[in-house]
C-alpha positions as CSV (number, residue, x, y, z in Angstrom):
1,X,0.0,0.0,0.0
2,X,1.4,3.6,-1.1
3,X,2.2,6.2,1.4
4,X,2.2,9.8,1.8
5,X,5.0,10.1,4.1
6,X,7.4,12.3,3.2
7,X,11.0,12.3,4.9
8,X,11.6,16.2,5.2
9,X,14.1,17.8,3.4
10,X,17.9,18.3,6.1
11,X,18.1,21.8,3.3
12,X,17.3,23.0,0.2
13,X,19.0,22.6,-2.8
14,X,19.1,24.8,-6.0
15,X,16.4,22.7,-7.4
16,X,14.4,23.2,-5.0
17,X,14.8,26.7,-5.1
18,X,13.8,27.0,-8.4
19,X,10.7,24.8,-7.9
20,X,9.8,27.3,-5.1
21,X,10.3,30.6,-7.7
22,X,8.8,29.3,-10.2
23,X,5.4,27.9,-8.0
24,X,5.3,31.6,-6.7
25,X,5.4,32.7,-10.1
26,X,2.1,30.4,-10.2
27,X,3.3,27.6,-12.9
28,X,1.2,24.9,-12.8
29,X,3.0,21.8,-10.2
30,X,3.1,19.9,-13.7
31,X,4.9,22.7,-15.7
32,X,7.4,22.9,-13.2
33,X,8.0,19.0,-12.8
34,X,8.2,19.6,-17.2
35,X,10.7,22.4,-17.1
36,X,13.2,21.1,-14.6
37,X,13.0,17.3,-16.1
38,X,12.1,16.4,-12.4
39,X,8.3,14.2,-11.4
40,X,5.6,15.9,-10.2
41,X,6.0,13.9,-7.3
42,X,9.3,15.4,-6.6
43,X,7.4,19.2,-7.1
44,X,4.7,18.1,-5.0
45,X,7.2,16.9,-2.3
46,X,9.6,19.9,-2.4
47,X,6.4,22.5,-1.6
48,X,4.9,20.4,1.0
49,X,8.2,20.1,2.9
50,X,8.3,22.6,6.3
51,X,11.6,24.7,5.0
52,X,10.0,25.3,1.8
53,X,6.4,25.9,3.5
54,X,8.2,28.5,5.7
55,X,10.2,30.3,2.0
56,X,6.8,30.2,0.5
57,X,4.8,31.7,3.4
58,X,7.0,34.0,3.8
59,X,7.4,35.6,0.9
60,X,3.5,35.3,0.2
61,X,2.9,37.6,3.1
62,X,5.8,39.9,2.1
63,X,4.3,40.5,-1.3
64,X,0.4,41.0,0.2
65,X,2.2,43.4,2.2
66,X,3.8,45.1,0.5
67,X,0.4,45.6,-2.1
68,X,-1.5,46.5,0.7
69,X,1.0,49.3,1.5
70,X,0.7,50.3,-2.4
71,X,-2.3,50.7,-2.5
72,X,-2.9,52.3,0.7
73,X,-0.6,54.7,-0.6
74,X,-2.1,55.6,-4.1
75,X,-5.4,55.6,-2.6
76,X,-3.9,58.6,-0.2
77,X,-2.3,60.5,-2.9
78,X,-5.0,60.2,-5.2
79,X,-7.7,61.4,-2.4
């Protein structure tokens, strides 16, 4: 019977970085696995893990920051 343990990553490789920048670019998890001649399995792995979860959460709530600042800003100078 399969299972959906994962063993977590010990760090992240250049791989993995890519397959991190280019899911926050939002390329589908099979255009990635495509791209870097990896399996979607490996994509799928690689943004579950907890050090990648961390990258990606991060700078998710860096960039809705930093549009909410944006905005907040035009909507000032244009009021």
């Amino acid at each position: 019977m399969p299972t959906t343990y994962h063993v977590p990553l010990k760090s992240l490789k250049p791989m993995h970085m890519k397959i991190i920048e280019l899911y926050l670019k939002c390329w589908k998890k099979k255009d990635i696995a495509n791209e870097l001649g990896v399996s979607a399995t490996t994509v799928s792995h690689t943004l579950r893990d907890p050090i990648a979860q961390g990258i990606i959460n991060a700078m998710m709530k860096e960039g809705l920051k930093k549009n909410f600042l944006d905005q907040r800003h035009e909507t000032i100078v244009n009021f």
